[in-house]
N, C-alpha and C positions, 0 to 999 in steps of 0.2 A: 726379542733380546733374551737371552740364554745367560744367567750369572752362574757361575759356579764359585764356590768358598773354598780356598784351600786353606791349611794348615800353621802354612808359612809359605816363604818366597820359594823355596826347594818345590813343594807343591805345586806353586804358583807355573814353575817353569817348567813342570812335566807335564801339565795337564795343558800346557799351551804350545809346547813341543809336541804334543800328541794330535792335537787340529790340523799346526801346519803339515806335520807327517803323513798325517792323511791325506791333505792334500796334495801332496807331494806325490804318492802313490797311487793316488785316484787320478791325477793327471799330470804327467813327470814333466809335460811339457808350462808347467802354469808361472806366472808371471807375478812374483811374491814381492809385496810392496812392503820395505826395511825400515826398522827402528832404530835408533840409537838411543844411549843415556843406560842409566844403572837398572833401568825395570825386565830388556831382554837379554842383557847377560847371560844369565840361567838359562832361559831359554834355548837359544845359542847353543849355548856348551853342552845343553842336551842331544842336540839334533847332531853337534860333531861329534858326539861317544854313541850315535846310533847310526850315525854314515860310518863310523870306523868298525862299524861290529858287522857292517852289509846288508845293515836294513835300508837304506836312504840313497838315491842315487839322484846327485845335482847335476847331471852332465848335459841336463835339456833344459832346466830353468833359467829365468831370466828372472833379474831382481832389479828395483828401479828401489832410489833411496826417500826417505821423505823428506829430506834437507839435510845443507851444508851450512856453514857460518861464510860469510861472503870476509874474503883476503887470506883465509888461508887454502895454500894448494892440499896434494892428495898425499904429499909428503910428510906434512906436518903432523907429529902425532896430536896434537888436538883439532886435527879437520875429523869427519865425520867419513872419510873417506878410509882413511888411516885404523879410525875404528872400526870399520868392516872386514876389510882386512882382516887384521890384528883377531877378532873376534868370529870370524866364520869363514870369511871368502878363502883364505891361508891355508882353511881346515878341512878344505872338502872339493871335489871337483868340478865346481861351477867353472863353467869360460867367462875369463875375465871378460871376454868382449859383450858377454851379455853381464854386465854388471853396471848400472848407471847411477849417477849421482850428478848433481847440480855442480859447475866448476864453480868453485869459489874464488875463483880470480877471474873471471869472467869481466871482460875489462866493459862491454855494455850489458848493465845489471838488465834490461829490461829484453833486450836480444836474446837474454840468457834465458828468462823467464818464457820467451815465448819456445823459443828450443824445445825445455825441457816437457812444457805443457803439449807443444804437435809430438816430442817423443811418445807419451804414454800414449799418448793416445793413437799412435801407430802402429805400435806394440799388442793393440787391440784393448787396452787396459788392464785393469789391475786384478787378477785372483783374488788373493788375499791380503790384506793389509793387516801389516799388523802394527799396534800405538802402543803409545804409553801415554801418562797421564801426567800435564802438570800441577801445580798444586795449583795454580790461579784457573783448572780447568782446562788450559789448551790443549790440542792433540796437532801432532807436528809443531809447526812454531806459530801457527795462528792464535794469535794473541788477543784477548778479552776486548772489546771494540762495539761501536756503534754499528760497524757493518764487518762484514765477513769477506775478501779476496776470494772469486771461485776457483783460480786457477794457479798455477804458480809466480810467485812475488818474492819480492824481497821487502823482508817486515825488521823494523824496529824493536828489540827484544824489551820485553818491559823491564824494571829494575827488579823484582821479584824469578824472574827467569832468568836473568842474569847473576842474582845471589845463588838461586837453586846450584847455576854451573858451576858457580866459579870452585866448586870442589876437586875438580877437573882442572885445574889452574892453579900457578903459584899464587897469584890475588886474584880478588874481585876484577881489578883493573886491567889483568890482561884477559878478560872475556871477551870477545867479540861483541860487538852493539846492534849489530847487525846480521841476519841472515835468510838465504833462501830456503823457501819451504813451498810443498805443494800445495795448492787451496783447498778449500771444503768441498767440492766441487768431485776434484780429484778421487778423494778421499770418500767421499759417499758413492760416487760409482762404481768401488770397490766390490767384486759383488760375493764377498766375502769380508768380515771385520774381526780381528781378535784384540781384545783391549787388556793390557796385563797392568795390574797396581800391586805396589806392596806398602803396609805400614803406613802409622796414624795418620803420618802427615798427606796422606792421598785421601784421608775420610770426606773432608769437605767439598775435593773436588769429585770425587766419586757420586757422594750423594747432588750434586749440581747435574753431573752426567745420568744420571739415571731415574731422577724425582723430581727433579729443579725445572724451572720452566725451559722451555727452547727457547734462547735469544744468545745473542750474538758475544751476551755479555760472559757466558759459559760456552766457548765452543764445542767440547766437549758434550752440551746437550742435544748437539743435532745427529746426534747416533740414534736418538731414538725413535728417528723417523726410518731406518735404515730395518730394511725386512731380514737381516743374517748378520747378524752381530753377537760375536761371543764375547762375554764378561768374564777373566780370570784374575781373582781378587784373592789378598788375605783376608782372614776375620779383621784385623785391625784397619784394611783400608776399607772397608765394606760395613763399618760399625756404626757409620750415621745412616745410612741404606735401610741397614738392620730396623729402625724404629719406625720404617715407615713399612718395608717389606721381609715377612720371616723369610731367611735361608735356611736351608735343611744343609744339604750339600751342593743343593744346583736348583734352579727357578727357574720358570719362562715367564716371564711379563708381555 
């Protein structure tokens, strides 16, 4: 595991634009597994001001998403679909036909589940994945739990993951309850990881991800079984980390 500290989220989002870039031009054809929520924005927005300058060429990638919120379609701008789009697919010349993501109106939830899981794995799996982080620790939508889903499901959102969103939302109440997302399973055969956090409120789930035990109750701690995983963090989401592990600018663990 590779952390790196940056500055701020600005940081945050070049020096994790610069991995996937890599990878991009190390193999044009690789199979980049997508985030959503407020932590790859930045990121994003970097790789479409270095596709628009001629450093980046999407036209052989394949991107598979890590989840949808199950009822809304690809229209809705709060599906997860809408924000890919809107946020990257829009900005650069990926074939939308290689572009995947879980139908959120998938009228049999578990038909759907099974779909998406022989997808990836058709596809040959995943490059690179890249997360984000939520504050109760999960990565994807796999939610704190006695046991861990290996493959893709449809999970019950917790109520803390559900406040997180509803920023995104005129209230709390039109969140979604519900949504699909890739398993751990998925996600650890990645054979590639980039994890981006920003700000305090990612400290406690950071330090669960990186010092905390591995259990089920931190998804986010089974990265650390995972032999290529990059850590892209602020100081302030890396600050309970900090008292257990010095950062200079960058650590291997």
């Amino acid at each position: 595991m590779r952390i790196y500290k940056a500055k701020d989220k600005a940081e945050v989002s070049r020096k994790a634009a610069n991995i996937i870039s890599a990878q991009i031009i190390l193999k044009p054809d690789s199979v980049l597994g997508l985030a959503t929520g407020d932590s790859p924005i930045g990121t994003y927005e970097q790789l479409i001001d270095w596709y628009n300058k001629g450093d980046l060429d999407f036209s052989q990638i394949t991107a598979v998403n890590l989840d949808e919120y199950q009822g809304l379609g690809p229209d809705d701008e709060q599906s997860y679909a809408y924000f890919m789009r809107k946020h990257l697919f829009d900005h650069v010349n990926i074939d939308p036909v290689n572009c995947f993501i879980e139908d959120g109106l998938a009228e049999e939830p578990q038909a759907e589940c099974i779909r998406y899981t022989e997808l990836i794995r058709g596809i040959g799996g995943i490059d690179l994945q890249l997360l984000g982080i939520g504050p109760n620790a999960h990565i994807g939508f796999n939610e704190p739990g006695e046991a861990l889903e290996k493959d893709t499901h449809l999970v019950k959102l917790n109520e803390s993951t559900i406040r997180a969103n509803s920023r995104f939302f005129d209230s709390e109440d039109d969140v979604p309850k519900f949504a699909y997302t890739m398993g751990i399973k998925a996600i650890m055969q990645a054979r590639c990881i980039v994890l981006v956090a920003n700000g305090e409120a990612k400290a406690d789930a950071m330090y669960k991800c990186v010092c905390g035990t591995i259990s089920a109750e931190a998804p986010a701690s089974f990265l650390q079984l995972h032999n290529n995983v990059f850590i892209v963090a602020d100081e302030a989401a890396l600050s309970k980390v900090e008292t257990r592990i010095p950062i200079d600018k960058e650590v291997t663990i």
